[in-house]
TORGU-12614 format. One record per residue (C-alpha): residue in one letter; x, y, z. Coordinates in steps of 0.1 Angstrom, whole numbers, plus 5000, padded with zeros to 4 digits. Layout:
<nodes>
AXYZ...
</nodes>
This chain:
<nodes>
X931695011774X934095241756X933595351720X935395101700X933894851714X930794941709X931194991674X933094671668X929994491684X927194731664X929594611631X928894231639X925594271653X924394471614X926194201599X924793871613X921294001622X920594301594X920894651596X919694841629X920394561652X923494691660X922094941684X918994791690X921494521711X923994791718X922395141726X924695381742X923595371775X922494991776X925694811785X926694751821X929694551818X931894451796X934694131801X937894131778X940193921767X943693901778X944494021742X941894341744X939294161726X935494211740X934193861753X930993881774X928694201772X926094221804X923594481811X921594511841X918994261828X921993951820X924193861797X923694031762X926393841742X929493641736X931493751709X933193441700X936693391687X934593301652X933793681653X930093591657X928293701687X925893431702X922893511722X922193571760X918193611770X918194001770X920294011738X917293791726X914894001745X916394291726X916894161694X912994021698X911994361701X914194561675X913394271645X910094241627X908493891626X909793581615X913093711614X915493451630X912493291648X911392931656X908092901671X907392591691X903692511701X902292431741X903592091738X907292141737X907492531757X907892401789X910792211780X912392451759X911592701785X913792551809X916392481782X915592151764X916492161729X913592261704X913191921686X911891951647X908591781653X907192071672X908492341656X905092571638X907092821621X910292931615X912293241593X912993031557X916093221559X917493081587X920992851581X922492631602X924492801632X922493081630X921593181664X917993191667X914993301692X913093031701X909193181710X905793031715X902693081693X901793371716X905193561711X906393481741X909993421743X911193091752X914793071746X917593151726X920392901707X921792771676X919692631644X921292311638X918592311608X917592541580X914492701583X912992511556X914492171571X912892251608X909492231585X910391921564X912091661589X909691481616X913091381641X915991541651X916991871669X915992231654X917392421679X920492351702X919092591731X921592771750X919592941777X915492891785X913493121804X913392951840
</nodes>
């Protein structure tokens, strides 16, 4: 990855998930491939562990597992989490969608289309995606999908 990307996709990475993220998710040596645009523009970011990100044409990045795995690991807890019980992890696991019913916990800051790590009581992560609920609202409403899961664990 050459320079300016990397700090084009550290910029949006402090901006959507907080401060430090940026290399947390980006560290100078952590990047194994990067895809472009025919414009120039960065589009998927890999590493040797999978896809990091894709920096969509919105300008916000949305979440492969080792970008969660990494982002997990660089932000304190409940910080754009949704923790699911036993009941629902081995569907979300292999990439169900994290219905509202079964969510435990989840960051009251959290809007909708935020991406979000899905875990398990345990910590464990389970997937990442897109809130389609605040994080209040995955707490109050009994139906309905918290999290549109992109990618599970299996």
């Amino acid at each position: 990855m050459d320079e300016g990307d990397r700090r084009l996709l550290r910029r949006v990475a402090n901006y959507q998930f907080g401060s430090g993220t940026g290399p947390a998710l980006f560290p100078a040596d952590g990047v194994s491939d990067v895809t472009h645009t025919s414009s120039g523009r960065p589009r998927q970011v890999h590493a040797e562990s999978g896809r990091l990100v894709t920096y969509g044409v919105d300008g916000r990045l949305r979440l492969g597992l080792a970008g969660g795995r990494r982002l997990q690991a660089a932000l304190d807890g409940p910080a754009y989490r949704v923790v699911v019980g036993d009941e629902s992890e081995p569907f979300v696991r292999e990439g169900r969608n994290a219905m509202a019913k079964f969510v435990r916990e989840s960051d009251v800051a959290i809007r909708p289309l935020d991406e979000v790590l899905v875990e398990h009581v345990d910590g464990d992560l389970l997937a990442v995606g897109r809130a389609e609920l605040s994080g209040t609202g995955m707490a109050d409403f009994e139906t309905g999908v918290a999290v549109r899961v992109r990618e599970g664990t299996d």
